[in-house]
N, C-alpha and C positions, 0 to 999 in steps of 0.2 A: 817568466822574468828573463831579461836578456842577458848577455856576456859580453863584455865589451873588454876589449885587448888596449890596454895601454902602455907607453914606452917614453919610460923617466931617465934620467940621469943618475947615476949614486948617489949623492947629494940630496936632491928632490925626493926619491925613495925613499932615505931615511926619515928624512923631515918628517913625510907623509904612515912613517911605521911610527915614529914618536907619537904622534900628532895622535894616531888611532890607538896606541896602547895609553896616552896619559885620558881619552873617553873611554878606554877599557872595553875597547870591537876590534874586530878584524879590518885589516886595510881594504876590502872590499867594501863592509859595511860604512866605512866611513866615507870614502868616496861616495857612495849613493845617499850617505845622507847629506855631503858638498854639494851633491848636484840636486837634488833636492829642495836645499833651503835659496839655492841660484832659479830653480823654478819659482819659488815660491816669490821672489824676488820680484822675478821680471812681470809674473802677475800681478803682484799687488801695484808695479809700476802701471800697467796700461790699464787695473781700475782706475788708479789715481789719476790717470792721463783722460780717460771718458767721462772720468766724473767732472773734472775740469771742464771740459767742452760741453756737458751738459750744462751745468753752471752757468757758463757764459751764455748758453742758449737760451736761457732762462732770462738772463737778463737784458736781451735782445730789446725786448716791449719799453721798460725802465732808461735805454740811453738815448732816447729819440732819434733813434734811425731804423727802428722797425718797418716806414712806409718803404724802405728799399726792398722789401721783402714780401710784404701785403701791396699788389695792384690796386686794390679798392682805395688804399690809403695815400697812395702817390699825389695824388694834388692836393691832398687836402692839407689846410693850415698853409700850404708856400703858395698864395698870391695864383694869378696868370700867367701865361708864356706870354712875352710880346712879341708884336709884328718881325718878323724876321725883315731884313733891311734886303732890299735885291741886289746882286754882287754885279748887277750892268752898269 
C-alpha cells in the first residue's frame, strides 16, 4: 500500500478529523475511502459513457444513414449521379 503526504489548512484538518471520527476510522482510512468511492465514480462515468457510444452504434443501421458507413450500400436506394455540366 502506498503513503501519500498531504497538506491542509486548520480548518480542512478538522473538518476532515470530524468527518473521520463521526464514521468512526482514522483520518487515513477515511481519505482512502474519499479517494476510493472518487474511483469508483469516475469508472462508472466512462462505462456509462462506452455504453452510450455503443448504443448509438447500435443504432447506426435503424436512422438511415448507415450506407455512409457500408461502400456496398452507398448507391443503393439514392437514384444516379448525373452528367456533370463541363465548367468551359
Amino acid at each position: 500500500m502506498s503513503q501519500v503526504t498531504i497538506y491542509l489548512d486548520p480548518p480542512a484538518l478538522e473538518a476532515a478529523k470530524l468527518a473521520a471520527a463521526r464514521s468512526q476510522m482514522s483520518v487515513s482510512k477515511w481519505f482512502a475511502q474519499f479517494a476510493e468511492a472518487e474511483r469508483a465514480h469516475l469508472t462508472a462515468d466512462r462505462q456509462q459513457f462506452w455504453a452510450e457510444i455503443d448504443r448509438l452504434r447500435t443504432n447506426v443501421a435503424d436512422d438511415g444513414w448507415d450506407f455512409l458507413l457500408d461502400p456496398k450500400t452507398r448507391h443503393s436506394g439514392m437514384g444516379e449521379d448525373l452528367q456533370r455540366e463541363s465548367l468551359d
